[in-house]
C-alpha positions in Angstrom: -79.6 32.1 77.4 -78.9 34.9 75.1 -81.0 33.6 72.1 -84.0 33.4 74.7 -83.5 36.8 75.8 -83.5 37.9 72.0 -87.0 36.0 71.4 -88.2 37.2 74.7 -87.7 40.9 73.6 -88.7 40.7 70.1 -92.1 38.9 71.2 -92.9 41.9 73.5 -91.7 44.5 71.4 -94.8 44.5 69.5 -97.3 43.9 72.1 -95.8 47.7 73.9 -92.6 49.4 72.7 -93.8 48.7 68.7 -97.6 48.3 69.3 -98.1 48.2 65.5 -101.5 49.9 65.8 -100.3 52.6 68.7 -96.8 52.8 68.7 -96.2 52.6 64.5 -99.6 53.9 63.9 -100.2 50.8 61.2 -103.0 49.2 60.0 -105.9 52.1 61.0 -108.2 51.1 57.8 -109.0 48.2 59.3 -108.3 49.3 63.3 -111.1 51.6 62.7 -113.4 49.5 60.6 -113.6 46.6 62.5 -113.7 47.9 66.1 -117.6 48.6 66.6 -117.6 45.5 68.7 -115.5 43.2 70.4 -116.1 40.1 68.3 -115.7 41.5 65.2 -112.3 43.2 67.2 -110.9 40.1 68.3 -112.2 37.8 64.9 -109.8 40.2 62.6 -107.1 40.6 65.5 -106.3 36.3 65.4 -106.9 36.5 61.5 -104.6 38.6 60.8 -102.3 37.1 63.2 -102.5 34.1 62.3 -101.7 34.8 58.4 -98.8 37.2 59.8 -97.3 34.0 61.9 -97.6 31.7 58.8 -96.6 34.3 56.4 -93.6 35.4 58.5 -92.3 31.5 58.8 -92.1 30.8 54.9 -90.7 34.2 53.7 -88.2 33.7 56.3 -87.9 30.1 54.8 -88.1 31.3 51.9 -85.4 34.6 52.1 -82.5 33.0 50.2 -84.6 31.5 47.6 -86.9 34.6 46.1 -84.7 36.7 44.1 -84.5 40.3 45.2 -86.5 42.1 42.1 -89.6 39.7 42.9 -89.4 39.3 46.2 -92.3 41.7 47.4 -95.1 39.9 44.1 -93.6 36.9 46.2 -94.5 38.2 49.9 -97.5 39.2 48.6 -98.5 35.4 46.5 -97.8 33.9 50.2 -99.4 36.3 52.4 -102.7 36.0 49.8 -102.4 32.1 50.1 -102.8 32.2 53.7 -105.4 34.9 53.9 -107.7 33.0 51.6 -107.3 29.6 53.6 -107.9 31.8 57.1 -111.2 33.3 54.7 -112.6 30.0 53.9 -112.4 28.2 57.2 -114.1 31.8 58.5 -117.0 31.4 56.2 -116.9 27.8 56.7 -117.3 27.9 60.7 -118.1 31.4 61.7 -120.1 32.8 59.0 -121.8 35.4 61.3 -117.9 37.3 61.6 -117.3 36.5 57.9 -120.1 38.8 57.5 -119.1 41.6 60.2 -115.8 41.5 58.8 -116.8 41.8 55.6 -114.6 42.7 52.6 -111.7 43.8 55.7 -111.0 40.0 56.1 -109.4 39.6 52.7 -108.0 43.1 52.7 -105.4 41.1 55.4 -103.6 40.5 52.1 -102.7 44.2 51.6 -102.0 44.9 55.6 -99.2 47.1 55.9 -98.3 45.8 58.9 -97.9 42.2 57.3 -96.3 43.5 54.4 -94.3 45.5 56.5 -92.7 43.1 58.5 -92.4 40.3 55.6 -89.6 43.4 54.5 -88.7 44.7 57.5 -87.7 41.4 59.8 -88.6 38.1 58.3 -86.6 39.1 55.4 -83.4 39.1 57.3 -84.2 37.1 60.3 -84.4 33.1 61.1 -87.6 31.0 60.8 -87.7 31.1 65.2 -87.3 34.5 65.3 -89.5 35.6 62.4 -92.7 33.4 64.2 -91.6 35.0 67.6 -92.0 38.6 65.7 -95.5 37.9 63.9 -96.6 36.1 67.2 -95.9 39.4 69.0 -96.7 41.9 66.4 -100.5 39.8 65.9 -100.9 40.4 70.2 -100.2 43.6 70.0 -102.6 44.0 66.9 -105.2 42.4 68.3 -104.8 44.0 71.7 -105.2 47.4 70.1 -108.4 45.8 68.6 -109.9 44.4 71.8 -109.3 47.5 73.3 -111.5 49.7 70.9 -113.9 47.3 70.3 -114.4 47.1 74.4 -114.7 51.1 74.7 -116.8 51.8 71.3 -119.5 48.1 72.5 -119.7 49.2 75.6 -120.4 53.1 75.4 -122.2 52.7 71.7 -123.8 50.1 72.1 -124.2 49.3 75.7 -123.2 45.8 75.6 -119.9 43.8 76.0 -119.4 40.4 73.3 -123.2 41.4 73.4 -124.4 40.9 76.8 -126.4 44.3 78.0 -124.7 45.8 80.6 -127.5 48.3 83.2 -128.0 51.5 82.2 -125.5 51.9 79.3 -127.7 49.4 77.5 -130.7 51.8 78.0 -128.6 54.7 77.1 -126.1 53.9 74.3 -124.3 57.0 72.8 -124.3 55.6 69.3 -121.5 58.0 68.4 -119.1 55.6 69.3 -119.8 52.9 67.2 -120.0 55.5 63.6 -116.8 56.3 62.2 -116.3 60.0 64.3 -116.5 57.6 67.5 -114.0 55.4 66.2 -111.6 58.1 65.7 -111.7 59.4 69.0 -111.4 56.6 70.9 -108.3 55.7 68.9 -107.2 59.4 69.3 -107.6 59.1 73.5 -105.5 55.3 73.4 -102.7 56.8 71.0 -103.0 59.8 73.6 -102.9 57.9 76.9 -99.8 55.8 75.3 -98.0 58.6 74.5 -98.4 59.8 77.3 -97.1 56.4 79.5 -93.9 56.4 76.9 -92.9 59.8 77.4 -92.8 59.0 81.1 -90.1 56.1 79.8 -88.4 58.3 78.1 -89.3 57.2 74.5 -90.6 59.0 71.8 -94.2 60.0 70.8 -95.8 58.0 68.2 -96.4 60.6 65.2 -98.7 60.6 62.4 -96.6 60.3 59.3 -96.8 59.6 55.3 -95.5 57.1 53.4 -92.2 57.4 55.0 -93.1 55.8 58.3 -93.8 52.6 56.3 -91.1 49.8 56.7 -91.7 49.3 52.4 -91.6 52.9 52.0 -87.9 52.6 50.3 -89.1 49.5 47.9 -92.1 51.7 46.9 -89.9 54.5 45.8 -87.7 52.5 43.9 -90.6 51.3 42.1 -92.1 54.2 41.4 -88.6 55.6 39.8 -88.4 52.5 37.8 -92.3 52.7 36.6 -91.3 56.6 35.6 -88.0 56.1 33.8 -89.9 53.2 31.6 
């Protein structure tokens, strides 16, 4: 009973308390990028979900085996392997959001919040819990992502998964689907969320450097290395 309440809890942790995109403030390049429409919202959402489900499951498979000075050229040979298999059944059957995704979809491999939680959890965490994490970490990625692609379609383009909707279809304010747009709206959800925490009692989610990154420690050791060599 207590094992399900654990996988319960991490599973919604990052679809609300650790939103990755709204609570952790992760992944933006492409949470801004891709979010000029809700297909191309949702298309990178399961991607990268997907590769952070199966990427999560072998490095936790894997933690005992990959020695520590290796282990993050390791995370990222397995997260790459997984990205280019989600790339070529993309291209294969929906080359229409291979090509809205463009060069984002294999930028997956890089995705700080993959990366982050290879380090952060499936590092030190069993193969269950680890899927449980990346299955709730991709929801709450790909929420975030539905929910700007729906606000920036709708208002900048004046469709929704590309049905016209009255009037806004006749009117678009095209702001909303150029970069400026996309900042704002992601500035009013990170807003409205902060706002619904602090009524919890939780902390704001800040804007922060490096620091707030879960490898930000790994980095700095290998930056000290690279400068003593």
């Amino acid at each position: 009973m207590a094992e399900k309440k654990k996988l319960g809890k991490e599973l919604t942790k990052g679809i609300i308390v650790e939103n990755p995109v709204l609570r952790l403030v992760l992944g933006t390049c492409p949470t801004l990028a891709t979010t000029t429409s809700v297909e191309s919202a949702i298309g990178m959402g399961l991607a990268a979900s997907i590769v952070l489900i199966c990427s999560n499951v072998v490095i936790s498979a894997l933690r005992k085996v990959i020695p520590d000075k290796v282990r993050i050229p390791a995370y990222i040979v397995i997260i790459a392997s997984f990205v280019t298999i989600v790339q070529m059944v993309v291209k294969a059957f929906l080359p229409s959001l291979d090509e809205q995704l463009g060069v984002y979809l294999p930028l997956i491999v890089v995705n700080c919040i993959i990366l982050g939680r290879a380090e952060a959890f499936a590092n030190k965490n069993s193969v269950i819990a680890s899927a449980v994490d990346g299955l709730g970490m991709g929801i709450g990625f790909t929420a975030a992502l539905f929910l700007m692609g729906a606000v920036r379609e709708i208002f900048g383009a004046g469709t929704f998964l590309g049905t016209g909707i009255p009037f806004l279809s006749e009117n678009p304010m095209l702001i909303f689907i150029l970069p400026p747009g996309g900042f704002f709206v992601y500035g009013i959800l990170m807003a409205v969320v902060n706002r619904i925490a602090e009524s919890k009692g939780k902390k704001r989610a800040e804007l922060r450097g490096c620091e707030a990154c879960p490898m930000a420690a790994t980095c700095a050791i290998n930056k000290k290395e690279v400068a003593e060599s």
